[in-house]
Biopython code that builds the backbone (N, CA, C, O; Angstrom):
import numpy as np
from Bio.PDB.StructureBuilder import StructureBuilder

atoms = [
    (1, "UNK", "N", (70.997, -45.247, 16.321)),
    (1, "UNK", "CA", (70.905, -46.506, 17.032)),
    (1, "UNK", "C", (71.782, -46.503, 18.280)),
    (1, "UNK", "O", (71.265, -47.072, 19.241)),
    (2, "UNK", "N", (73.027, -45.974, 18.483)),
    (2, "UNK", "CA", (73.977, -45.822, 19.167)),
    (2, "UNK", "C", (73.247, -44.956, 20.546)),
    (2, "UNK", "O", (73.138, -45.281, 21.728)),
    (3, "UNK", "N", (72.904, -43.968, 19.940)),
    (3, "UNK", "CA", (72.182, -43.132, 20.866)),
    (3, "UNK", "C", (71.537, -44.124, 21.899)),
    (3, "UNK", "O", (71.901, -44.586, 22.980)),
    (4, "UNK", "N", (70.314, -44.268, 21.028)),
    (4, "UNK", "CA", (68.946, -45.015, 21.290)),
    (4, "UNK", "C", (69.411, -45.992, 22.784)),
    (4, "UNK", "O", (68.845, -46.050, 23.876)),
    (5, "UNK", "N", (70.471, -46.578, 22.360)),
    (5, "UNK", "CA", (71.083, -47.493, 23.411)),
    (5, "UNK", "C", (71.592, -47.019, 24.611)),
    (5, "UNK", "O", (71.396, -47.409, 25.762)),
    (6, "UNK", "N", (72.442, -45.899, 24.065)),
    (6, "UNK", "CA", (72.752, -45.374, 25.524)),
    (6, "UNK", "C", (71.605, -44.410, 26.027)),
    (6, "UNK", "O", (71.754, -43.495, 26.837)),
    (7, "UNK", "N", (70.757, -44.680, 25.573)),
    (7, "UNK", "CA", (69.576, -43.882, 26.290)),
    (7, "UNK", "C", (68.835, -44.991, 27.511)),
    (7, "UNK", "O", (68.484, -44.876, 28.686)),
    (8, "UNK", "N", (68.839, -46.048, 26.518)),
    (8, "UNK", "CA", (68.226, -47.057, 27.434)),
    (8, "UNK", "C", (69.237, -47.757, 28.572)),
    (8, "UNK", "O", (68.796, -48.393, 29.529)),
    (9, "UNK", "N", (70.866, -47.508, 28.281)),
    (9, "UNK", "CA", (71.212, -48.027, 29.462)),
    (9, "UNK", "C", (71.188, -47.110, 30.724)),
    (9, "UNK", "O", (71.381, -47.587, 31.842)),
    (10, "UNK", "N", (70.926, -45.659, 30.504)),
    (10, "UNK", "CA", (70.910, -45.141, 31.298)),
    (10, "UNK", "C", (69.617, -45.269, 32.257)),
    (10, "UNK", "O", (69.721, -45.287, 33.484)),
    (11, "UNK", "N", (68.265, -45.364, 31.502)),
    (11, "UNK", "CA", (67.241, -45.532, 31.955)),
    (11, "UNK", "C", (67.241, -46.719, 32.766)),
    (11, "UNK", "O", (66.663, -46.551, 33.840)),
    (12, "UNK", "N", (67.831, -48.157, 32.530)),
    (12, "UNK", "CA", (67.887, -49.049, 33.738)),
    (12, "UNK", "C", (68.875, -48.892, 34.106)),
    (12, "UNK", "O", (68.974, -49.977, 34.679)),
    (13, "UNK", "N", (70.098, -48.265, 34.350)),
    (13, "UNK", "CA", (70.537, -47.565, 35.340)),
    (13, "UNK", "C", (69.411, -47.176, 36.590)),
    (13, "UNK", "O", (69.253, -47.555, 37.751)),
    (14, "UNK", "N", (68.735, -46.215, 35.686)),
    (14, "UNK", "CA", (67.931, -45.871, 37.245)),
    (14, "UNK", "C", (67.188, -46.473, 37.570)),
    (14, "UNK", "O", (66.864, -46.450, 38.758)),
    (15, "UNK", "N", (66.487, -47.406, 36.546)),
    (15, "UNK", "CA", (65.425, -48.196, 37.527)),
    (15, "UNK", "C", (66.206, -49.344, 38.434)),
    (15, "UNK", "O", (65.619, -50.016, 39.282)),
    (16, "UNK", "N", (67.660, -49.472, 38.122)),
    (16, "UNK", "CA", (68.503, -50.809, 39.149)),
    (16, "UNK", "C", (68.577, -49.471, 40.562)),
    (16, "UNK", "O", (68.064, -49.699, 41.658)),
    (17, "UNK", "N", (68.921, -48.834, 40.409)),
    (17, "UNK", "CA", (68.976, -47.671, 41.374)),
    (17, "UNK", "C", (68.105, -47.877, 42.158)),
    (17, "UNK", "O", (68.487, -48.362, 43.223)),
    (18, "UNK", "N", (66.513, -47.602, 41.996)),
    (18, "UNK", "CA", (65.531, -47.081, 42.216)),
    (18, "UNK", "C", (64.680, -48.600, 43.272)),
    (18, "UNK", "O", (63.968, -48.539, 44.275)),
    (19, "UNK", "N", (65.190, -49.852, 42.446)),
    (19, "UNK", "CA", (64.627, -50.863, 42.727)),
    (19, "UNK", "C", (65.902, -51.718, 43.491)),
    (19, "UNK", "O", (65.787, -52.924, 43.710)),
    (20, "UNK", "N", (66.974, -51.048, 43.822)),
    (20, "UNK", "CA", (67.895, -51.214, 44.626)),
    (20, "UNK", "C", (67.863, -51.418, 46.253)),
    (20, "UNK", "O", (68.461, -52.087, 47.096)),
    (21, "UNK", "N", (66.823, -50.457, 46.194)),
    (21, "UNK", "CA", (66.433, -50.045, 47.789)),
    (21, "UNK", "C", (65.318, -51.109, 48.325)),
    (21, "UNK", "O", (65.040, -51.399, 49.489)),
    (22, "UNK", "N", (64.755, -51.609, 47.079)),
    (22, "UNK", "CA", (63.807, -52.702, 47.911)),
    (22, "UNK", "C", (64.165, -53.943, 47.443)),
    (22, "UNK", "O", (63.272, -54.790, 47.449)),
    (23, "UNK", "N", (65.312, -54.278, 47.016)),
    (23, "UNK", "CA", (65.375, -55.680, 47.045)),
    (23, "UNK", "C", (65.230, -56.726, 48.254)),
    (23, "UNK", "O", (65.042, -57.930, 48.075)),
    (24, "UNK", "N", (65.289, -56.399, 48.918)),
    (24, "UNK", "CA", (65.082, -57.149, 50.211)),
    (24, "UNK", "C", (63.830, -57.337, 50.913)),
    (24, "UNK", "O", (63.680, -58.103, 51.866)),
    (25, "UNK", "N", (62.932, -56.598, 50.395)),
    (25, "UNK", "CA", (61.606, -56.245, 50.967)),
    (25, "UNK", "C", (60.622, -57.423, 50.201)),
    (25, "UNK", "O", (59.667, -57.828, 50.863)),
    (26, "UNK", "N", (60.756, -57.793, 49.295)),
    (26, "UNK", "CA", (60.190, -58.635, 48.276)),
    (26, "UNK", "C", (60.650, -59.886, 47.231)),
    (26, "UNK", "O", (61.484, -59.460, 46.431)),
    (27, "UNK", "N", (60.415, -60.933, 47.080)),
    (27, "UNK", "CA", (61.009, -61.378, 45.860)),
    (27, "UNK", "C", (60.511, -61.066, 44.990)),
    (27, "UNK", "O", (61.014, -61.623, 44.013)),
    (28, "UNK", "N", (59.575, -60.305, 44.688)),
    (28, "UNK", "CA", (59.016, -59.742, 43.527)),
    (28, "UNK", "C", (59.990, -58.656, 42.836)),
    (28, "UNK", "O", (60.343, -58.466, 41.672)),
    (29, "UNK", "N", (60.210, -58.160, 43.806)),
    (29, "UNK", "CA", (61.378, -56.662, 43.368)),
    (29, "UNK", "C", (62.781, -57.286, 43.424)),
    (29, "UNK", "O", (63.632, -56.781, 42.692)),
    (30, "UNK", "N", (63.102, -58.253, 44.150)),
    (30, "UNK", "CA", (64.118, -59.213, 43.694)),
    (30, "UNK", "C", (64.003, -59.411, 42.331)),
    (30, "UNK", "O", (64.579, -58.547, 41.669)),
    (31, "UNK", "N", (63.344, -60.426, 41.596)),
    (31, "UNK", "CA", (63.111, -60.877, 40.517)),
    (31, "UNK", "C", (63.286, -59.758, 39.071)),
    (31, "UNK", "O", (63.784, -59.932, 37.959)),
    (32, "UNK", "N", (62.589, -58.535, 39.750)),
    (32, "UNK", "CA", (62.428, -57.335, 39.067)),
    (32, "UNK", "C", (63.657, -56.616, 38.712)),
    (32, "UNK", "O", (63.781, -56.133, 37.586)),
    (33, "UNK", "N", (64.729, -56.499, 39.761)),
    (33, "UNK", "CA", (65.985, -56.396, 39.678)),
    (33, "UNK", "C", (67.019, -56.845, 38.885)),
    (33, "UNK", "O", (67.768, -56.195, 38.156)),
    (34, "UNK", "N", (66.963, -58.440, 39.183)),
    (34, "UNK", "CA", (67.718, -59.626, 38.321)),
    (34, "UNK", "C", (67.275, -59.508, 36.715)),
    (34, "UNK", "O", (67.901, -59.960, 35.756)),
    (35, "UNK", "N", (66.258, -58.913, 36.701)),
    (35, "UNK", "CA", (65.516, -59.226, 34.865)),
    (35, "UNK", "C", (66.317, -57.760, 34.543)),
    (35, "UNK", "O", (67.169, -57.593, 33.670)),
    (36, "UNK", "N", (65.812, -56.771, 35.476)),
    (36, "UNK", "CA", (66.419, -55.266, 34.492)),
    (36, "UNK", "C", (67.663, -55.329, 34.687)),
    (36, "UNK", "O", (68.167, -54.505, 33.924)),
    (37, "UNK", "N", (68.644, -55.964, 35.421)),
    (37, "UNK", "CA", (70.234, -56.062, 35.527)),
    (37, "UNK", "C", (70.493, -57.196, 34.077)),
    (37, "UNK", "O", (71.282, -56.884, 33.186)),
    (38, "UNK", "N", (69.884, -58.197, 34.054)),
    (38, "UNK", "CA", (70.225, -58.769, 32.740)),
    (38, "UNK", "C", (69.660, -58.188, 31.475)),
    (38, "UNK", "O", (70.037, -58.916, 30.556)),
    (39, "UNK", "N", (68.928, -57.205, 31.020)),
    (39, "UNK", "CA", (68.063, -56.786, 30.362)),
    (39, "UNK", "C", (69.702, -55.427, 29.563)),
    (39, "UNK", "O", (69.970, -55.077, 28.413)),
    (40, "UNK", "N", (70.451, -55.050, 31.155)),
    (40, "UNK", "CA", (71.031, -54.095, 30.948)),
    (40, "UNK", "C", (72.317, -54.919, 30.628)),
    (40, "UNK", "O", (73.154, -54.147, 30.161)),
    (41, "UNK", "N", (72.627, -55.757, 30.678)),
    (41, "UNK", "CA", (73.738, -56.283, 29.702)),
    (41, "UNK", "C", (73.347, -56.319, 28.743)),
    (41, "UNK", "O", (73.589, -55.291, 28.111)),
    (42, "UNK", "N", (72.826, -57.009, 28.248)),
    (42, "UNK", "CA", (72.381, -57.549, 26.878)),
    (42, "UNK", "C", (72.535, -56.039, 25.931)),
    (42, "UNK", "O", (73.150, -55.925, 24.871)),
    (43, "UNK", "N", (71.854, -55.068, 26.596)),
    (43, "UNK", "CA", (72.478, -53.612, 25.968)),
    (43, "UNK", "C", (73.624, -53.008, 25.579)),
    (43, "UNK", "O", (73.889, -52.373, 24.559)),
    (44, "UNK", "N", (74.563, -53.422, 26.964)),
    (44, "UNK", "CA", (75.996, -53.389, 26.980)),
    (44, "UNK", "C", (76.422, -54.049, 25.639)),
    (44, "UNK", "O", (76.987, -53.469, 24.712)),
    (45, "UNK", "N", (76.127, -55.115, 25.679)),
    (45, "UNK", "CA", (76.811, -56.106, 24.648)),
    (45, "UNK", "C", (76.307, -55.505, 23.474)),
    (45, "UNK", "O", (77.271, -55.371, 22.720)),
    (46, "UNK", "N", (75.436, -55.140, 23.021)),
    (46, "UNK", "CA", (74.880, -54.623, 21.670)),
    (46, "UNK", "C", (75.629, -53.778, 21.179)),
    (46, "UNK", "O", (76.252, -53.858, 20.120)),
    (47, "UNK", "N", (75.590, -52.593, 22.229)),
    (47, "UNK", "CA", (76.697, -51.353, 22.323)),
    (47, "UNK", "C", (77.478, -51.656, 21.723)),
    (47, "UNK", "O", (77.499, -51.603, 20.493)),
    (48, "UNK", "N", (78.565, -52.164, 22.643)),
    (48, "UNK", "CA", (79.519, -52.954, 22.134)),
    (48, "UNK", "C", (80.041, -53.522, 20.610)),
    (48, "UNK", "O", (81.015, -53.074, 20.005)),
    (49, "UNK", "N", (79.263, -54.477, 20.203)),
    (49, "UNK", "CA", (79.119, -54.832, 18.837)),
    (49, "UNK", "C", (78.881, -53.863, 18.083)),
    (49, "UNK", "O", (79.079, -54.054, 16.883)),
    (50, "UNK", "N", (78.487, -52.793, 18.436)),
    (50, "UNK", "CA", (78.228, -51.397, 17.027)),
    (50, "UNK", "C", (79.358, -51.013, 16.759)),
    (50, "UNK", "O", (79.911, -50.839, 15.672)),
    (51, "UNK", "N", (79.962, -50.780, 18.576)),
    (51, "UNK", "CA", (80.986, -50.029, 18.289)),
    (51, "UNK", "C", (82.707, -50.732, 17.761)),
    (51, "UNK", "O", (83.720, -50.145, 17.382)),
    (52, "UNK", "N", (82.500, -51.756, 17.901)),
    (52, "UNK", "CA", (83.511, -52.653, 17.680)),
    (52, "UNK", "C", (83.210, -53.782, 16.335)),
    (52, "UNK", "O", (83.570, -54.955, 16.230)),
    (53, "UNK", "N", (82.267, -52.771, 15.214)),
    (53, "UNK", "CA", (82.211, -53.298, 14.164)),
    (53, "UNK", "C", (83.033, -52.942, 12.916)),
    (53, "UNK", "O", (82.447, -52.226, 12.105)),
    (54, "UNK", "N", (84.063, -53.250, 12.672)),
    (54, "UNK", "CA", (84.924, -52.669, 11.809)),
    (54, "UNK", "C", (84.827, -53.444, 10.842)),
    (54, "UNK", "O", (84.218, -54.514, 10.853)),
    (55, "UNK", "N", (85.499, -52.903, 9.806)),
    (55, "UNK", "CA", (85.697, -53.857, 8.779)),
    (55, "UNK", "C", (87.046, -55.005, 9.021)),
    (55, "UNK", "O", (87.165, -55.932, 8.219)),
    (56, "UNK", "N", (87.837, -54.882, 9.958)),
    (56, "UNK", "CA", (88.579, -56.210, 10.362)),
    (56, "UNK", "C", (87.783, -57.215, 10.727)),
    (56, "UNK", "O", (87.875, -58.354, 10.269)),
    (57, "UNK", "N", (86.770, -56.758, 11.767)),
    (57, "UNK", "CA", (86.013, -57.423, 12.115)),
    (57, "UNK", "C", (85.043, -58.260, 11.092)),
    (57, "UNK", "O", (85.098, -59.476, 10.911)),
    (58, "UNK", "N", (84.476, -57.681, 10.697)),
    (58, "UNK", "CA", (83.964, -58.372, 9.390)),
    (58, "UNK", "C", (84.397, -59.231, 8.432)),
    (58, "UNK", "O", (83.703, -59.937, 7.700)),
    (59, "UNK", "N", (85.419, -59.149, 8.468)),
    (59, "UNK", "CA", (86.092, -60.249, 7.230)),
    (59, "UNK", "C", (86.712, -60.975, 8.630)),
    (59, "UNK", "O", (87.097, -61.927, 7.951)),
    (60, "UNK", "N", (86.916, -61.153, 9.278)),
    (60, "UNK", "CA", (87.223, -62.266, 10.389)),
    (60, "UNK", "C", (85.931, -63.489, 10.187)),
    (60, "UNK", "O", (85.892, -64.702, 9.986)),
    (61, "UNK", "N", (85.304, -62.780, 10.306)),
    (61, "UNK", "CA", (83.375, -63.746, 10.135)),
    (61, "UNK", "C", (83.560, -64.237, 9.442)),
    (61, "UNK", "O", (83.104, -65.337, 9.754)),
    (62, "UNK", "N", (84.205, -64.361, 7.989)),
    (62, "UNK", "CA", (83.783, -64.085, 6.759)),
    (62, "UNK", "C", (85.237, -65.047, 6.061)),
    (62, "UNK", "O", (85.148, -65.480, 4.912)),
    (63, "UNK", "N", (86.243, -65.241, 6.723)),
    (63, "UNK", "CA", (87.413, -66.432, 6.746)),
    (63, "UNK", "C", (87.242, -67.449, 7.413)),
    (63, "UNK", "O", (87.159, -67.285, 8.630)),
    (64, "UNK", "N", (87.126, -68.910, 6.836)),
    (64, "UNK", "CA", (87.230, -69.951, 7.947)),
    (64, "UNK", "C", (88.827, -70.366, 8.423)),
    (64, "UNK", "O", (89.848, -70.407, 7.736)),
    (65, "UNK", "N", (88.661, -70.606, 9.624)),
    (65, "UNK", "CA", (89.225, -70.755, 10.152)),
    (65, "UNK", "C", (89.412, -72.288, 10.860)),
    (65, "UNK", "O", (88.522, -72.872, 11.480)),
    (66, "UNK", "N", (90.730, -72.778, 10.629)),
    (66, "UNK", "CA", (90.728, -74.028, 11.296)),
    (66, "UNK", "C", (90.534, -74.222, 13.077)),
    (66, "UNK", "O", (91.150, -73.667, 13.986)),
    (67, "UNK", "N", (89.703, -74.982, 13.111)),
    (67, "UNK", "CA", (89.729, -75.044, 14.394)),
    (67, "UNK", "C", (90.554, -76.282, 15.283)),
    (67, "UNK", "O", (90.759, -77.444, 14.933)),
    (68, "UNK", "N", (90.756, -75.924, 15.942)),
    (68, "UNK", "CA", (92.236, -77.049, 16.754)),
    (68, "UNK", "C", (91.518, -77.829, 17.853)),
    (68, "UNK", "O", (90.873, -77.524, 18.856)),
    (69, "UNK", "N", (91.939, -79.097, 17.182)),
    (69, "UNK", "CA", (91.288, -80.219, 18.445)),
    (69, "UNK", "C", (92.128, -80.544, 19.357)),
    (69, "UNK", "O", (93.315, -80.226, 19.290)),
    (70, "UNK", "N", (91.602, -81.237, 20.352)),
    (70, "UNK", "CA", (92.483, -81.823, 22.034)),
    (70, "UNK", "C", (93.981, -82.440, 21.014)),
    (70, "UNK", "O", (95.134, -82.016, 20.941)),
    (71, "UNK", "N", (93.270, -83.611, 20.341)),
    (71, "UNK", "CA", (94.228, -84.055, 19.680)),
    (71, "UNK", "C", (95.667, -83.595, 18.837)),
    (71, "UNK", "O", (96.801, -84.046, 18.677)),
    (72, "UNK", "N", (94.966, -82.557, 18.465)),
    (72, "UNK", "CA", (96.174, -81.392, 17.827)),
    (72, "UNK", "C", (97.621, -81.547, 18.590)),
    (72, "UNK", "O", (98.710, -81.856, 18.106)),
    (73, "UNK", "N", (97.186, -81.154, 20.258)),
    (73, "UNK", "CA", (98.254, -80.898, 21.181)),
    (73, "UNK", "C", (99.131, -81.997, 21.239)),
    (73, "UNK", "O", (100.331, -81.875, 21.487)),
    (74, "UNK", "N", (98.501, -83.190, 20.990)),
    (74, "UNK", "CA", (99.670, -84.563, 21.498)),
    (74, "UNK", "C", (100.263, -85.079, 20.253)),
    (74, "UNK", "O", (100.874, -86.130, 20.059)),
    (75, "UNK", "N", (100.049, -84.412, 19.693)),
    (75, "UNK", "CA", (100.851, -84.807, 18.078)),
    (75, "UNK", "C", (102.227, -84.214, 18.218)),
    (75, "UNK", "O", (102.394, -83.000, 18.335)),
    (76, "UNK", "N", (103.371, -85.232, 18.202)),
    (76, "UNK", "CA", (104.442, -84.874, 17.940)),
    (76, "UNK", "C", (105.147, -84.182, 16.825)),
    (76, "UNK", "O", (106.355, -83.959, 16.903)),
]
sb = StructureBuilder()
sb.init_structure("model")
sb.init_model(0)
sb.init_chain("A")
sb.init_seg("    ")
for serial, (resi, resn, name, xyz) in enumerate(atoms, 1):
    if name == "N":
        sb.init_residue(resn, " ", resi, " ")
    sb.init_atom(name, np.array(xyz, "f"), 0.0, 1.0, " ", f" {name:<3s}", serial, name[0])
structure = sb.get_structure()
């Protein structure tokens, strides 16, 4: 799976490359740009989450946790 991913970020790598040169020529290839540049985060981030899945991580999910309101702060 790890692979798989960095296979595909490399591949829009080149198509941001490739479709780099005509952004200006079109909003079509504009548009085309903006989708495979967000297309290529969303990868990033996946990445990411594989690789930064530990088991700390996991039991973090998995404890609730209090969450702190505005109010919290003005309490003496």
């Amino acid at each position: 799976m790890k692979n798989e991913l960095i296979a595909s970020i490399k591949q829009k790598d080149l198509q941001l490359s490739k479709l780099e040169k005509h952004i200006n020529k079109s909003e079509i290839c504009s548009d085309l740009y903006n989708k495979v540049l967000i297309e290529k985060a969303i990868l990033k981030k996946q990445l990411d989450e594989i690789s930064n899945n530990t088991l700390v991580s996991r039991i973090k999910h998995l404890i609730p946790h209090k969450e702190k309101l505005i109010c919290d702060y003005f309490k003496s």
